[in-house]
Backbone bond lengths (Angstrom), bond angles and torsions (degrees), N, CA, C in turn:
res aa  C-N    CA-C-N  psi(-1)  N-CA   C-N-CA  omega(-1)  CA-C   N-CA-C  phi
1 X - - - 1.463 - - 1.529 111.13 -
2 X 1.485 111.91 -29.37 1.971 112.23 -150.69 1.944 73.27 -85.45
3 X 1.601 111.92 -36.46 1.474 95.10 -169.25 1.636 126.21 -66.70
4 X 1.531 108.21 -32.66 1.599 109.95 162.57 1.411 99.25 -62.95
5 X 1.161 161.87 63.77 1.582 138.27 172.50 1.201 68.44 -160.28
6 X 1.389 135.86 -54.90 1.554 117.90 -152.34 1.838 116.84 -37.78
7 X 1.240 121.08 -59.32 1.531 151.02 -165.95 1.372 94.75 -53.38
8 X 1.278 112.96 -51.03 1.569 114.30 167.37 1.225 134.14 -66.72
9 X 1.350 111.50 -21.31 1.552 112.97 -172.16 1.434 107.66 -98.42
10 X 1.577 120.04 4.94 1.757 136.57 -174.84 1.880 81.55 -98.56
11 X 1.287 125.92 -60.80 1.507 102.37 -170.42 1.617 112.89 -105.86
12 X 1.468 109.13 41.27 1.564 110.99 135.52 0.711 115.02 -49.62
13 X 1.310 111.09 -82.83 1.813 90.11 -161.13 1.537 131.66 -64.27
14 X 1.266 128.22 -25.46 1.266 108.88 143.74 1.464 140.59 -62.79
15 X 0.662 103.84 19.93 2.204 125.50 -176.57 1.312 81.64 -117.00
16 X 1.490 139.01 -60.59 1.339 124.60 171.71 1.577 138.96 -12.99
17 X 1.813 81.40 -70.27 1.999 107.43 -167.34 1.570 91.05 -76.81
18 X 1.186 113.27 -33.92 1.692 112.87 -175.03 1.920 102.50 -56.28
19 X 0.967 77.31 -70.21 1.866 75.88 178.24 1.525 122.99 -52.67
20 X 1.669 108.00 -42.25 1.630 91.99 164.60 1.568 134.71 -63.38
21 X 1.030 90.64 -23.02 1.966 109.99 -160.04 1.566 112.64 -118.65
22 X 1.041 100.15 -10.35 2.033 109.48 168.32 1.318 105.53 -128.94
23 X 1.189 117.09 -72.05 2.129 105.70 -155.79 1.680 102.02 -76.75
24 X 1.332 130.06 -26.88 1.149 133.52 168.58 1.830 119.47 -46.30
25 X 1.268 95.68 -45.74 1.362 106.82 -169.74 1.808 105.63 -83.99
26 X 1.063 131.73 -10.44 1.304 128.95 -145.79 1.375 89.50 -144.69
27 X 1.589 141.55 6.29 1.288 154.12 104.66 1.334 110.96 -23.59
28 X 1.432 99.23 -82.00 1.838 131.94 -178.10 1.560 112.11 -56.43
29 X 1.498 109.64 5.51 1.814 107.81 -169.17 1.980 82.26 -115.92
30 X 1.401 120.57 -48.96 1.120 128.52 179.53 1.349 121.39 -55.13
31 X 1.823 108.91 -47.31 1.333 110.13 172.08 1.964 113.27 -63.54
32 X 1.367 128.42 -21.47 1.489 151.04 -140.51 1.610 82.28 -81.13
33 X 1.773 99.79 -56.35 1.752 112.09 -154.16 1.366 104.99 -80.10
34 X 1.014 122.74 11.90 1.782 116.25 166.07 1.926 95.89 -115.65
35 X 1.185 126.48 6.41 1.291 129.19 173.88 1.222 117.39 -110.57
36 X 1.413 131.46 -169.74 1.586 143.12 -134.37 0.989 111.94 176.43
37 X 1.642 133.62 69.61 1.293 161.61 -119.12 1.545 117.20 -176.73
38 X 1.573 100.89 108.93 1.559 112.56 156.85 1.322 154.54 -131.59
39 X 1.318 83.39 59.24 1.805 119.23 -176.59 1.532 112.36 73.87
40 X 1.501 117.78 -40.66 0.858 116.09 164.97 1.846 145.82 -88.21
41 X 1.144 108.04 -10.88 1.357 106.88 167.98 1.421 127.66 -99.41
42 X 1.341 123.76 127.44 1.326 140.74 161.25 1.290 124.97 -9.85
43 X 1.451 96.70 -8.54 2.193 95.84 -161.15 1.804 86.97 -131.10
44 X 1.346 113.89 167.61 1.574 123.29 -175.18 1.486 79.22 -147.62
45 X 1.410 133.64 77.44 1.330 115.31 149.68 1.378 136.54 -60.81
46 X 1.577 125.48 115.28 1.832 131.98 176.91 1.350 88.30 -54.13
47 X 1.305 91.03 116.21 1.651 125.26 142.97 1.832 134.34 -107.08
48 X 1.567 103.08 -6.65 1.304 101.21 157.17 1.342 107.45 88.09
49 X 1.273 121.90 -124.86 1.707 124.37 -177.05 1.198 102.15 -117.96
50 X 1.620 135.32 27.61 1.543 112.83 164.90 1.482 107.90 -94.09
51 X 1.452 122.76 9.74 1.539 105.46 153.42 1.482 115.29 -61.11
52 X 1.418 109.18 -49.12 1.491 110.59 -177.53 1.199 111.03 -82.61
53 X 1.020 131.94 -22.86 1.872 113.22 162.64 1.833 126.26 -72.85
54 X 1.591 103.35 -14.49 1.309 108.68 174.87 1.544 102.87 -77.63
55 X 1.804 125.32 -22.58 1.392 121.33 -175.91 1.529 103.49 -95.19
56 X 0.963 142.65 -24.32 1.481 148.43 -175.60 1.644 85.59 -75.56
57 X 1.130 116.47 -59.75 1.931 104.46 -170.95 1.472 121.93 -73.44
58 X 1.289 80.96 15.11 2.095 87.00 -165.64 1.825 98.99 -102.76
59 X 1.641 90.63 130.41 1.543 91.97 174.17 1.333 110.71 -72.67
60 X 1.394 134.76 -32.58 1.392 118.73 168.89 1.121 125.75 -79.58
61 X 1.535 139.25 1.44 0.670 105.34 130.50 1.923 161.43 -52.94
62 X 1.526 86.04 -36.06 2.048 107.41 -166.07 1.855 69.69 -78.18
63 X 1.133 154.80 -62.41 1.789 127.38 174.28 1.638 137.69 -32.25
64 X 1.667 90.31 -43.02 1.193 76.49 176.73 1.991 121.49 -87.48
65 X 1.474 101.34 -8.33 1.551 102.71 162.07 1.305 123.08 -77.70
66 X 1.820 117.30 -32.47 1.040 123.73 165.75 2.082 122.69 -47.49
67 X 1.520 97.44 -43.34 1.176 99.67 171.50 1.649 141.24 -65.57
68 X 1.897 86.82 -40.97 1.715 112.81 178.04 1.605 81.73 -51.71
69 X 1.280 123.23 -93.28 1.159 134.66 -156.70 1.264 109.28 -28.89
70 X 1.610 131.83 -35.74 1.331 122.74 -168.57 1.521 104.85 -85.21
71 X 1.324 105.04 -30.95 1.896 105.20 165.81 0.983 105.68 -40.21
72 X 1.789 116.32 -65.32 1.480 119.25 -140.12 1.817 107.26 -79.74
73 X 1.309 115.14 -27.52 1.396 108.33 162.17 0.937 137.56 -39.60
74 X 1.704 116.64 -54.83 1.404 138.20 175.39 1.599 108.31 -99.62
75 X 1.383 127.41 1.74 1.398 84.22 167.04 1.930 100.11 -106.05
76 X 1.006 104.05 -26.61 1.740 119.65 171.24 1.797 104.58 -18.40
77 X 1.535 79.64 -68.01 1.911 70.83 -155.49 1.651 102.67 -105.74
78 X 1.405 108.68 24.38 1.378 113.23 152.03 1.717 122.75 -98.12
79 X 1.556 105.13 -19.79 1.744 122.78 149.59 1.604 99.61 -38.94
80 X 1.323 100.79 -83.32 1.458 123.14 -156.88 1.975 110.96 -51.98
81 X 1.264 112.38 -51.62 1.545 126.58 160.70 1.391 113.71 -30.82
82 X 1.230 111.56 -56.39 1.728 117.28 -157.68 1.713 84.00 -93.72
83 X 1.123 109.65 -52.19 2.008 104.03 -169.29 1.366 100.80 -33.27
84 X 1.650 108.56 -64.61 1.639 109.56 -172.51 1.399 130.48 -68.68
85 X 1.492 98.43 -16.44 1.349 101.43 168.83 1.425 134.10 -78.28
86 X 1.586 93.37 -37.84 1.926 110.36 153.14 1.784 124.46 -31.43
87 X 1.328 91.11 -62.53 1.658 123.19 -159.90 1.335 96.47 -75.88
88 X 1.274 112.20 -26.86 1.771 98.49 -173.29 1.656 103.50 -92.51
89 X 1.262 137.39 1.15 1.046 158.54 -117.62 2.207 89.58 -153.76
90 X 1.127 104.35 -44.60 1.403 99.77 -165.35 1.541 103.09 -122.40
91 X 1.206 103.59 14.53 1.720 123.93 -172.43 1.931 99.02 -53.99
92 X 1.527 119.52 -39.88 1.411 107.11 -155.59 1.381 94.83 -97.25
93 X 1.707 116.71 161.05 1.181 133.42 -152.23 1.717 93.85 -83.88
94 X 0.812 144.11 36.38 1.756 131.52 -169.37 2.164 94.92 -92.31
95 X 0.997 90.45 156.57 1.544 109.37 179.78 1.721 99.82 -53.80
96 X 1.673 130.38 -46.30 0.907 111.77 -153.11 1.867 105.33 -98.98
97 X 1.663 96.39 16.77 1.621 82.06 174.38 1.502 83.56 -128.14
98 X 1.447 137.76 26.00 1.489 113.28 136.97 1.430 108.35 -94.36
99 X 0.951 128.81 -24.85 1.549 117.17 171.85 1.613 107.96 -55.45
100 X 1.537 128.08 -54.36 1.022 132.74 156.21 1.333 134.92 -23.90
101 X 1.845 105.80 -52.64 1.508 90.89 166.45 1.263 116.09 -111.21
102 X 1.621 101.44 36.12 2.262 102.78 160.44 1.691 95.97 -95.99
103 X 1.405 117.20 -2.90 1.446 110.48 -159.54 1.544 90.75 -76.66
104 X 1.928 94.57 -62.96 1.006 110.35 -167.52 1.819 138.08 -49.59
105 X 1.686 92.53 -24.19 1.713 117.64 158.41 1.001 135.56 -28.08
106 X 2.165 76.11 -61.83 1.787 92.90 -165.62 1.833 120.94 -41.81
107 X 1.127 113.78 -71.21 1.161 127.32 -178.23 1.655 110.20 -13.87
108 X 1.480 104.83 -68.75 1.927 124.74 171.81 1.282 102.49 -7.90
109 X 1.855 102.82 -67.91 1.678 110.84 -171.72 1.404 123.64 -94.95
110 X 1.286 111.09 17.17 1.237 110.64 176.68 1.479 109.55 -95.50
111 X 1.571 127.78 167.85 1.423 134.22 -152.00 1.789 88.97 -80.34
112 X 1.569 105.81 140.92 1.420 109.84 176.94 1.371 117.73 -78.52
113 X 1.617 113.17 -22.99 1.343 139.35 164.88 1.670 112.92 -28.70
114 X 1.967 90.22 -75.52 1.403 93.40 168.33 1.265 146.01 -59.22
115 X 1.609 98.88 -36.73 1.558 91.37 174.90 1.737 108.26 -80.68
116 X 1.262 107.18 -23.46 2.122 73.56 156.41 0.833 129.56 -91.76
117 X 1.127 125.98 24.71 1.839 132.02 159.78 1.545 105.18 -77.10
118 X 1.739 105.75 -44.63 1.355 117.86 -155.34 1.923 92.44 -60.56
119 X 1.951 104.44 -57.60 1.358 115.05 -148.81 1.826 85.68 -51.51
120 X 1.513 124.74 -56.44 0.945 142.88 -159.78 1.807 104.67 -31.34
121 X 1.345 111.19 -36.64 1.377 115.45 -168.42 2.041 109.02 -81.28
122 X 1.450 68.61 -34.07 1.972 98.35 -166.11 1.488 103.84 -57.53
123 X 1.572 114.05 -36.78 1.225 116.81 -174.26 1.580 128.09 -113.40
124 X 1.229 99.20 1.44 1.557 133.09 175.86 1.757 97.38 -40.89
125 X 1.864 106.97 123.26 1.248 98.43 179.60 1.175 107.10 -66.23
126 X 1.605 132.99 -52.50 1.778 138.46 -159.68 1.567 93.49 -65.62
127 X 0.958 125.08 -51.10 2.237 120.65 -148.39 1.621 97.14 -129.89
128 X 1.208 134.59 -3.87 1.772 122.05 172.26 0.952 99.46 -57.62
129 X 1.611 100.93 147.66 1.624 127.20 166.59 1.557 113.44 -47.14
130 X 1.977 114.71 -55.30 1.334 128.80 -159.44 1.696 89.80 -76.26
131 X 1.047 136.82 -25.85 2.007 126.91 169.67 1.523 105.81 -72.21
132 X 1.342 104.80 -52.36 1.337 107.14 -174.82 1.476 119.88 -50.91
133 X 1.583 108.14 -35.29 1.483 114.50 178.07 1.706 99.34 -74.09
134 X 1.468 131.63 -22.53 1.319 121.75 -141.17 1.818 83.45 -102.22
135 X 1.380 109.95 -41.55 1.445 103.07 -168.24 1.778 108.03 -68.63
136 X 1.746 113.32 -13.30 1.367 109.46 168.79 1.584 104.29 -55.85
137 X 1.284 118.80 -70.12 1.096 134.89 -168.36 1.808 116.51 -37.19
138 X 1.637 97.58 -13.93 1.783 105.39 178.60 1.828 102.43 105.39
139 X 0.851 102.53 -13.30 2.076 107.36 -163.36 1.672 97.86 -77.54
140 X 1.182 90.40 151.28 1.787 92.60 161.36 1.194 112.73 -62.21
141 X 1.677 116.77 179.30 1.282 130.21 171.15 1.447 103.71 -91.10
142 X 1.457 115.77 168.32 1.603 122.75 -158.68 1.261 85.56 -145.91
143 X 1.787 106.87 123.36 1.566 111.62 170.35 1.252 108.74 -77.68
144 X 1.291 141.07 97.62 1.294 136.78 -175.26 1.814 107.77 -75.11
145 X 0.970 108.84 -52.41 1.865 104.26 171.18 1.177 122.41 -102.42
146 X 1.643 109.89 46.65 1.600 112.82 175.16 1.184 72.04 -148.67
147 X 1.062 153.20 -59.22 1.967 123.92 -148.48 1.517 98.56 -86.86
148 X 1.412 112.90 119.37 1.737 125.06 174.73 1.468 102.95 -55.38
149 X 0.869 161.28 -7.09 1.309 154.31 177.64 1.879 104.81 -102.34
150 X 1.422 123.89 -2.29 1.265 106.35 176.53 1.504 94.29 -122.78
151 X 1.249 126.05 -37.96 1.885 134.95 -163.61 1.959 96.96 -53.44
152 X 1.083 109.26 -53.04 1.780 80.58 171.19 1.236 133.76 -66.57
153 X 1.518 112.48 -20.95 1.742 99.16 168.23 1.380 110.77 -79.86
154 X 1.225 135.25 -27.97 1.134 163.77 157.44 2.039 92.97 -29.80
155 X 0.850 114.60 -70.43 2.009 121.07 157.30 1.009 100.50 -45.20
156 X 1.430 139.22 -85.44 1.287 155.57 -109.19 1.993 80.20 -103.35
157 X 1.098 129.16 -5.87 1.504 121.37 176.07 1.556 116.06 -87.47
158 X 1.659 102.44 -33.60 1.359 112.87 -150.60 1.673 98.09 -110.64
159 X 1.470 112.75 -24.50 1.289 100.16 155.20 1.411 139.89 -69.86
160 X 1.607 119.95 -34.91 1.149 132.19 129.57 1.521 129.33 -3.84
161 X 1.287 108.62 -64.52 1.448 107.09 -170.70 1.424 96.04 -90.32
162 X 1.168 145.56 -9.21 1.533 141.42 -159.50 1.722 80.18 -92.69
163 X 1.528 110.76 -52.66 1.806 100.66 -150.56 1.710 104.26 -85.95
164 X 1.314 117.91 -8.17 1.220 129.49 -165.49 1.398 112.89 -37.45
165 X 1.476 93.45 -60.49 1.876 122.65 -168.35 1.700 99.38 -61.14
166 X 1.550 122.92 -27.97 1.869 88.90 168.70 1.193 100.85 -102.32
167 X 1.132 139.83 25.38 1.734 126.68 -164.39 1.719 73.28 -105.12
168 X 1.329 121.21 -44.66 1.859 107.87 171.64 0.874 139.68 -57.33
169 X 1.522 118.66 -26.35 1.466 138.15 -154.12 1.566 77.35 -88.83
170 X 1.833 141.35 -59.85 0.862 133.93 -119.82 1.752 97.62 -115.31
171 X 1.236 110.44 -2.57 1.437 129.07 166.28 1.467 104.64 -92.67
172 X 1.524 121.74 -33.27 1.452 106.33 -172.69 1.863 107.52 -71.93
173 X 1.451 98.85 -29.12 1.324 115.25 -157.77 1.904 95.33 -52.12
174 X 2.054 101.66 -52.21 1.132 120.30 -151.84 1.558 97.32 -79.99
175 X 1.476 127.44 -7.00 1.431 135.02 150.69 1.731 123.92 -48.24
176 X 1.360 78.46 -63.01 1.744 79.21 -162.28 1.932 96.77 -75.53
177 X 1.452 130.50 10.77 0.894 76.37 -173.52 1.863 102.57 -124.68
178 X 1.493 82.53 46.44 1.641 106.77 177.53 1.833 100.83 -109.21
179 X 1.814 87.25 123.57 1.230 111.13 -157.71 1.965 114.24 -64.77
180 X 0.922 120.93 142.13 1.320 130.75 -152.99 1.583 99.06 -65.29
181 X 1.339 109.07 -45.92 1.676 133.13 -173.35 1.612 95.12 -48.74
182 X 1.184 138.90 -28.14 1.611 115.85 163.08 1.107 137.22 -83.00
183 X 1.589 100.13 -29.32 1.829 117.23 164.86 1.807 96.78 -40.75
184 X 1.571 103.35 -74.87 1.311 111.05 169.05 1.350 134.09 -0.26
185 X 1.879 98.99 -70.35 1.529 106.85 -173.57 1.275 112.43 -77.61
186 X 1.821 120.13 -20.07 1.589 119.05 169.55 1.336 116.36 -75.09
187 X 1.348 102.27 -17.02 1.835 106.47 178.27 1.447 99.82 -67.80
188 X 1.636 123.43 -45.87 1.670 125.78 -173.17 1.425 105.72 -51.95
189 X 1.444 119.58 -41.24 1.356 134.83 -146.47 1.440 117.77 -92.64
190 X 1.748 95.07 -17.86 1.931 85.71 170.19 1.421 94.85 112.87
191 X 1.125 139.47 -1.78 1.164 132.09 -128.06 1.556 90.40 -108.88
192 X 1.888 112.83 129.78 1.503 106.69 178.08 1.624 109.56 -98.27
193 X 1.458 94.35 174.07 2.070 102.72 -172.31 1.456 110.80 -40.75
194 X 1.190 124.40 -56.26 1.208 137.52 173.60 1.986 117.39 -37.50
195 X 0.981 92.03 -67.38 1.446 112.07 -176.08 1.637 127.96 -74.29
196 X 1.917 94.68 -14.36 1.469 101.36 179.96 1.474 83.87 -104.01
197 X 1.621 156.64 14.78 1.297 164.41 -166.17 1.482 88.63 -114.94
198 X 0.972 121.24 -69.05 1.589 128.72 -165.56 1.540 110.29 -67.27
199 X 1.653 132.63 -48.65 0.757 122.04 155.49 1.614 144.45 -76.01
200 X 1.475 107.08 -23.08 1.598 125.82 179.88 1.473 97.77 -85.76
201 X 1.544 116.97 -93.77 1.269 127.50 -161.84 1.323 123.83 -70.69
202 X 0.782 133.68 17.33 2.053 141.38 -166.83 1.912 83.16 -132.25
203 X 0.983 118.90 -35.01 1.618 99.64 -179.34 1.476 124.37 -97.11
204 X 1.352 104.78 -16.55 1.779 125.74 169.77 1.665 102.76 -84.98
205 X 0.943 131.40 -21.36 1.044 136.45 179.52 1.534 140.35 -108.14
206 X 1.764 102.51 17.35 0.983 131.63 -157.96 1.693 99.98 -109.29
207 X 1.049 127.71 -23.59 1.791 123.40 146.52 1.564 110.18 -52.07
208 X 1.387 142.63 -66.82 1.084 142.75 158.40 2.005 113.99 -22.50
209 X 0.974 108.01 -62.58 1.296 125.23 -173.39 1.572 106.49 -38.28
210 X 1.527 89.98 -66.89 1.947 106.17 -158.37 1.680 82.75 -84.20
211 X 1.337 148.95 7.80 1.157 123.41 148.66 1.739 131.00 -104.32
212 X 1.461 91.11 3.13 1.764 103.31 166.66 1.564 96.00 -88.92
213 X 1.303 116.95 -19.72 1.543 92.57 -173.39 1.530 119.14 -113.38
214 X 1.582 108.63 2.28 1.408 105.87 153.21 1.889 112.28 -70.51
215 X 1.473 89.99 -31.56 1.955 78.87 -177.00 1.521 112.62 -90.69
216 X 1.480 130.07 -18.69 1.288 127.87 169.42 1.519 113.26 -77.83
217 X 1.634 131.18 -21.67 1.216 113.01 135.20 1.694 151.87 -56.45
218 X 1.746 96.49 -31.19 1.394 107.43 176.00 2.113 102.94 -65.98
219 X 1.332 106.07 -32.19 1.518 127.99 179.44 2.203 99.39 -57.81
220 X 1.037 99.81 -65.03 1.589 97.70 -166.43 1.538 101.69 -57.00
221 X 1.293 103.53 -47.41 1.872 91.10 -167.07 1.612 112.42 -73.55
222 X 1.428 112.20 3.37 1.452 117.29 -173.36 1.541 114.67 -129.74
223 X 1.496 94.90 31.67 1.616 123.97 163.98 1.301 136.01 -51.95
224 X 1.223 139.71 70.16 1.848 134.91 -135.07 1.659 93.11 -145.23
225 X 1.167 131.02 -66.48 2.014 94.04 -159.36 1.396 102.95 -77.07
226 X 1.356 131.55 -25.15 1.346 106.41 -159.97 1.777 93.38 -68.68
227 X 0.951 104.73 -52.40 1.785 91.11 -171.95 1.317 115.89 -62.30
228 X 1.433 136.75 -18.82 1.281 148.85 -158.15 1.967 82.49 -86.79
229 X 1.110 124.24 -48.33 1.290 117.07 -159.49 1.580 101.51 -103.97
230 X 1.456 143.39 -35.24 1.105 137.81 158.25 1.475 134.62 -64.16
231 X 1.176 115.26 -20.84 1.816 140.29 -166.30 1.131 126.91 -113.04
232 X 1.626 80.31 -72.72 1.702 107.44 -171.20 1.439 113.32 66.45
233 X 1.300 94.04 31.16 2.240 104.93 175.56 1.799 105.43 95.09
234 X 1.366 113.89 -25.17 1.336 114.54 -170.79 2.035 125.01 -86.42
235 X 0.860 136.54 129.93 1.230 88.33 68.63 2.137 112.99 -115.22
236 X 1.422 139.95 124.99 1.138 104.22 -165.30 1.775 117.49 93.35
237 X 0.768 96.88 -25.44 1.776 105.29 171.84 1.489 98.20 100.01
238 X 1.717 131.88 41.72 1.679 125.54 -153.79 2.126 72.21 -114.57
239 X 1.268 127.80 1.35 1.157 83.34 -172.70 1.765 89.80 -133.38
240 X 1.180 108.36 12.70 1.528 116.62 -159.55 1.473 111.99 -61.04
241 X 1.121 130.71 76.45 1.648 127.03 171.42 1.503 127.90 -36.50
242 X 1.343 122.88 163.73 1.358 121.19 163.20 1.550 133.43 -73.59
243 X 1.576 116.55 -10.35 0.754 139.70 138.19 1.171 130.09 -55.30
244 X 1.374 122.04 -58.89 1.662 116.98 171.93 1.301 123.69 -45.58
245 X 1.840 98.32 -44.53 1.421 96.08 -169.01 1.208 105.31 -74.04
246 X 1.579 134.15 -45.63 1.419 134.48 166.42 1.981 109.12 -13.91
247 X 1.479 83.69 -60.50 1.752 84.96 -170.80 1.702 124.58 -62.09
248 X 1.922 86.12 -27.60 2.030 90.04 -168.26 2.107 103.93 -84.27
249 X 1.263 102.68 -26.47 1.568 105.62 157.61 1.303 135.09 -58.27
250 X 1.309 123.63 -41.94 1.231 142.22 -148.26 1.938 96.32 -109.34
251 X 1.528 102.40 -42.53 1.566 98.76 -162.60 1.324 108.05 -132.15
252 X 1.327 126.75 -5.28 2.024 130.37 138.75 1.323 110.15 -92.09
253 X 1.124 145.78 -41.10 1.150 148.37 -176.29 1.626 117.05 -85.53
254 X 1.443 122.65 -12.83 1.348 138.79 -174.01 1.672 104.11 41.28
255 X 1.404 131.15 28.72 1.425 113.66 168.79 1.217 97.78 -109.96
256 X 1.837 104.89 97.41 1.605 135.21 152.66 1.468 101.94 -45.68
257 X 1.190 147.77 -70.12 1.307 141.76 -155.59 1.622 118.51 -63.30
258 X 1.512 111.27 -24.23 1.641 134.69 -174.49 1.767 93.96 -86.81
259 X 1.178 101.09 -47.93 1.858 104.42 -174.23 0.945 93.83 -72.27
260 X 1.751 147.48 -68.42 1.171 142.41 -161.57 1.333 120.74 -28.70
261 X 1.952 105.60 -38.91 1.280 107.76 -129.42 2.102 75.26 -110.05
262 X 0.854 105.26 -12.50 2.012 117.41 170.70 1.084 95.24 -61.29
263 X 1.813 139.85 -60.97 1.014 158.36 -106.53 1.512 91.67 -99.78
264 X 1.285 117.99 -51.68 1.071 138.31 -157.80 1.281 114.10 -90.67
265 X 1.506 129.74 -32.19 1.230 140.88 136.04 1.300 111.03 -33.31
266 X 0.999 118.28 -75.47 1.804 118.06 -178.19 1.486 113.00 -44.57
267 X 0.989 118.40 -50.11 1.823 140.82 175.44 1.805 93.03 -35.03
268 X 1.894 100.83 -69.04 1.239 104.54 -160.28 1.562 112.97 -66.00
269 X 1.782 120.16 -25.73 1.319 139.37 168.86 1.607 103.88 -45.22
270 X 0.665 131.17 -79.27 1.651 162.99 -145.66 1.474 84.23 -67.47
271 X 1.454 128.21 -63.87 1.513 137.87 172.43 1.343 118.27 -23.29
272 X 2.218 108.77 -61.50 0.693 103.61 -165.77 1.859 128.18 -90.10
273 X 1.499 102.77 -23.16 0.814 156.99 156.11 2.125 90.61 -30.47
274 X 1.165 121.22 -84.63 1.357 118.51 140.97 1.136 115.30 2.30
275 X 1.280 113.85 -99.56 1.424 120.99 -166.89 1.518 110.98 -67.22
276 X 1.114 138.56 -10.37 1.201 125.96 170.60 1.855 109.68 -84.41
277 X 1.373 110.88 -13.15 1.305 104.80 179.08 1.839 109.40 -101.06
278 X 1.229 96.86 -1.33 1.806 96.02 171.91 1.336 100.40 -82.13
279 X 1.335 116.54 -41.94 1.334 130.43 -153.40 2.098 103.89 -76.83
280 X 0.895 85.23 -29.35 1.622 101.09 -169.61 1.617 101.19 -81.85
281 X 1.377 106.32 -69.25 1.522 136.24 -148.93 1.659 95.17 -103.88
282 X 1.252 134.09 -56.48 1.294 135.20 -156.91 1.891 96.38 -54.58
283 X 1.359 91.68 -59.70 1.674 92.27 -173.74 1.648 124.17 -58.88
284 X 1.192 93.73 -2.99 1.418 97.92 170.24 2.080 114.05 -101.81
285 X 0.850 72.00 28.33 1.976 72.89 -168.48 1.720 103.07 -108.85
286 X 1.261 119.65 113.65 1.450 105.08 -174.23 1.816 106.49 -118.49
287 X 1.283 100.98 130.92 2.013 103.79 -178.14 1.323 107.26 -83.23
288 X 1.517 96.11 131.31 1.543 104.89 178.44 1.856 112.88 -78.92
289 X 0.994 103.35 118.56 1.368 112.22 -162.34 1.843 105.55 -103.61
């Protein structure tokens, strides 16, 4: 008996912290969104579903999903494009493509804080580097985070290069460890770069794939300092995430029960969102065995 119990009693305690610090809280976010709560009063009066009918009728809300979504289109599988194109590119073991992809890393682990402080300067209409170079050139200056038609790629640039460096690391990984013996048999076969890519490596490499893009989707819709510190949702609401707004409801506005009930929306998004990409994409993914 003590030996069936053993296996279990090694991930107590993580079954523990999990329950204090995850399912506890996301209970307490569910119970929040049928309530009417602002941090400060004593009482949580049930109110039922007018958290979620005050966000279904809200124009900022259907913006700020309208927007997530337009991130996550274009920056998703422009992540995924350049990752594999990097990695296949820095695939062989030589000194100057691991230096290459520690370069390319860095960014991943560096503070997200800073680099939107950094982009913030970089793209600055009056004093950025990229005007400063443009007004050499004779051109006007370009409001990059004031004209709504440029400030989301303007995001969608700088997140990019921040997440780039593991979407490589984790594509190079899922490179090398596709077996040489097919390169081989397309080498017998005639087979050119293009066509041994399309048929060899895009289908061996397709476990890798559909798991950068379950997490570089869970990544876009859960998009918060770079815009929080470059934007702040603006200009106009062109860059306003679901996240932001989560935060400016819930923690400037103190209506916990309205955020809760966002929170939980996203939760159920993200869910389904999931299952439509197993369902779609999963069944197409085959392990080389």
């Amino acid at each position: 008996m003590l030996r069936k119990l053993t296996p279990y009693l090694f991930v107590l305690p993580l079954l523990g912290f999990m329950a204090v610090f995850t399912y506890y809280p996301i209970l307490q976010s569910v119970n929040l969104s049928f309530r009417e709560w602002d941090f400060m009063s004593p009482t949580k009066p049930w109110v039922g579903l007018d958290n979620y009918r005050l966000l279904l009728t809200t124009r900022d809300f259907w913006n700020s999903l309208k927007v997530t979504a337009v991130f996550a289109l274009i920056s998703v599988p422009l992540r995924l494009a350049l990752a594999l194109a990097v990695a296949s590119f820095l695939i062989r073991e030589t000194a100057v493509s691991r230096i290459s992809r520690g370069a390319i890393f860095l960014p991943a682990v560096t503070s997200t804080v800073s680099i939107a402080v950094v982009f913030s300067w970089v793209f600055s209409t009056d004093y950025g580097a990229i005007n400063g170079f443009i007004a050499l050139l004779g051109f006007d200056k370009v409001p990059w985070m004031q004209d709504p038609q440029l400030a989301l790629y303007v995001i969608i640039f700088v997140n990019t290069w921040k997440q780039l460096g593991y979407d490589v690391i984790i594509y190079t990984a899922g490179l090398q460890a596709i077996s040489m013996e097919y390169y081989d048999a397309a080498a017998v076969d005639g087979g050119r770069r293009f066509h041994v890519f399309r048929r060899v490596t895009f289908p061996l490499v397709m476990p890798t794939t559909y798991f950068l893009l379950v997490i570089s989707v869970i990544d876009a819709f859960q998009v918060f300092t770079i815009v929080d510190v470059m934007t702040r949702g603006g200009p106009a609401g062109a860059t306003d995430m679901i996240v932001n707004m989560l935060y400016r409801v819930g923690f400037t506005l103190f209506d916990i029960g309205t955020g809760s009930a966002l929170a939980v929306l996203l939760f159920i998004l993200l869910i389904a969102l999931a299952l439509v990409k197993a369902r779609v994409i999963g069944r197409r993914v085959h392990y080389d065995s």
